[in-house]
C-alpha positions, -999 to +999 in steps of 0.1 A: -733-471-161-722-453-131-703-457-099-734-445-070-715-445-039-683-461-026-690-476+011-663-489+036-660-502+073-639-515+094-645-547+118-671-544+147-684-568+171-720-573+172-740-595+194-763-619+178-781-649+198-756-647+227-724-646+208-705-622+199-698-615+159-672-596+149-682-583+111-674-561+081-706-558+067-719-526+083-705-497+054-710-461+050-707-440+021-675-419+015-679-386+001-641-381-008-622-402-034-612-434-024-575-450-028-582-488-044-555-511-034-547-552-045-570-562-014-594-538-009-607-496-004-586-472+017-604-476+048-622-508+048-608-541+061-627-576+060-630-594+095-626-631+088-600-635+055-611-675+054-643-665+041-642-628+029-614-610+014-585-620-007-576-606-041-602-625-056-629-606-039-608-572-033-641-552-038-680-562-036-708-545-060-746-543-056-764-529-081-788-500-071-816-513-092-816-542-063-827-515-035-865-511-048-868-544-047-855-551-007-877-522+000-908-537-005-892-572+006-886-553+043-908-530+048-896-500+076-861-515+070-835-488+069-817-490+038-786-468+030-763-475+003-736-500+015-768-520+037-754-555+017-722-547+028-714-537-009-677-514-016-694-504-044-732-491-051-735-490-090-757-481-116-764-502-147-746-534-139-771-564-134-760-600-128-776-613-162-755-585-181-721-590-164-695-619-176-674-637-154-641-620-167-652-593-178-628-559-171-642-529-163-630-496-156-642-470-129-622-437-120-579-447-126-589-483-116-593-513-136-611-546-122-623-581-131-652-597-126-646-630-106-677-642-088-711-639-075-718-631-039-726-664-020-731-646+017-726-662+052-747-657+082-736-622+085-757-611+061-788-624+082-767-605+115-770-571+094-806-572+091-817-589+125-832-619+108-822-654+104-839-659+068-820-637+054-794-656+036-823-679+021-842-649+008-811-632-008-800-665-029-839-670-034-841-633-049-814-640-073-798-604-068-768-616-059-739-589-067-704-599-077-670-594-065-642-576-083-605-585-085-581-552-090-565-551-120-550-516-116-550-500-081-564-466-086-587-438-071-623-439-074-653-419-062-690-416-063-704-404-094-675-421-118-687-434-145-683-472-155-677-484-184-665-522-201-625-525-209-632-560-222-654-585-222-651-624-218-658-643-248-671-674-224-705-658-223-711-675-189-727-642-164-728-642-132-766-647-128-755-681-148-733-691-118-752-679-096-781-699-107-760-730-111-750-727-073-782-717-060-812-734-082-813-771-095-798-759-129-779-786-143-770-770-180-743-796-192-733-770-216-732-744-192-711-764-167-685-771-190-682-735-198-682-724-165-650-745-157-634-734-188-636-693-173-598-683-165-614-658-139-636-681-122-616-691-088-608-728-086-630-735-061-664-729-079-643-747-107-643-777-087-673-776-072-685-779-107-666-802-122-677-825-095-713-821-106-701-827-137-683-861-127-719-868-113-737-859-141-715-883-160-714-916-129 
């Protein structure tokens, strides 16, 4: 497993159907090793911290494996790494193969694994088209956000590897799925609101299925 390319940006305003957006999501690659803080990379800084941001989702990762797949999805779309707005390009970590809670460590840093990626219009602004969001939940390649466990340097190239593993078993393709498809796993749903990592929020969101399930 390996670290591809670390990406930051700072806020920009963007126009998109007569408003103006102000957005995060454009990154580029850094070349030089990066400084991780609590909140987020040395030189990257979220625009709206209601939605994005926070030190449950310090750092975003999209696995490169995910690339070959929006290439044949958007044909003469330019696709660098960082085009999902991901801190973090990696190599070897898919959504069915990652736990919710799950540490792992890249360069002097240490993270957690709290959540999949659920993205906001802005994600449809970065590409120019208004399906966008449905597409990206439809494709299931999600990515996952990272709380920072030890702040740290990290660059391109690192290696990745597991400090510990959650012994919940529930992935984040799982939540993901849960969210975005009409899976209803009883089993899975009470495991899911069981996982320390998981913010309150989805655990709410799925206890309240659950209190469905059961009315």
């Amino acid at each position: 497993m390996q670290l591809v390319s670390v990406n930051v940006g700072l806020p920009l305003e963007v126009d998109w159907h007569g408003r103006v957006i102000r957005t995060s999501i454009w990154k580029s690659p850094v070349a030089s090793r990066v400084h991780v803080t609590r909140l987020n990379l040395e030189g990257d800084q979220q625009s709206d911290l209601s939605v994005h941001g926070g030190a449950q989702k310090a750092v975003y990762v999209y696995p490169r494996e995910h690339y070959e797949y929006w290439s044949r999805e958007l044909p003469g779309q330019n696709l660098p790494w960082g085009a999902f707005g991901e801190n973090f390009t990696t190599e070897g970590l898919l959504e069915p193969d990652v736990g919710i809670g799950d540490r792992i460590r890249v360069g002097s840093a240490e993270f957690l694994v709290t959540q999949p990626r659920m993205p906001c219009f802005k994600l449809g602004v970065r590409f120019g088209r208004d399906d966008m969001v449905k597409r990206f939940l439809r494709s299931g390649r999600t990515g996952f956000y990272l709380a920072v466990l030890r702040e740290g340097e990290v660059a391109g190239g690192n290696p990745i590897e597991f400090a510990g593993r959650d012994d919940h078993s529930v992935t984040v393709a799982d939540i993901a799925a849960l969210y975005a498809s009409d899976l209803n796993s009883e089993d899975l749903l009470l495991r899911a609101v069981e996982v320390p990592a998981l913010p309150e929020s989805w655990k709410n969101y799925f206890r309240k299925r659950l209190a469905e399930k059961d009315s």
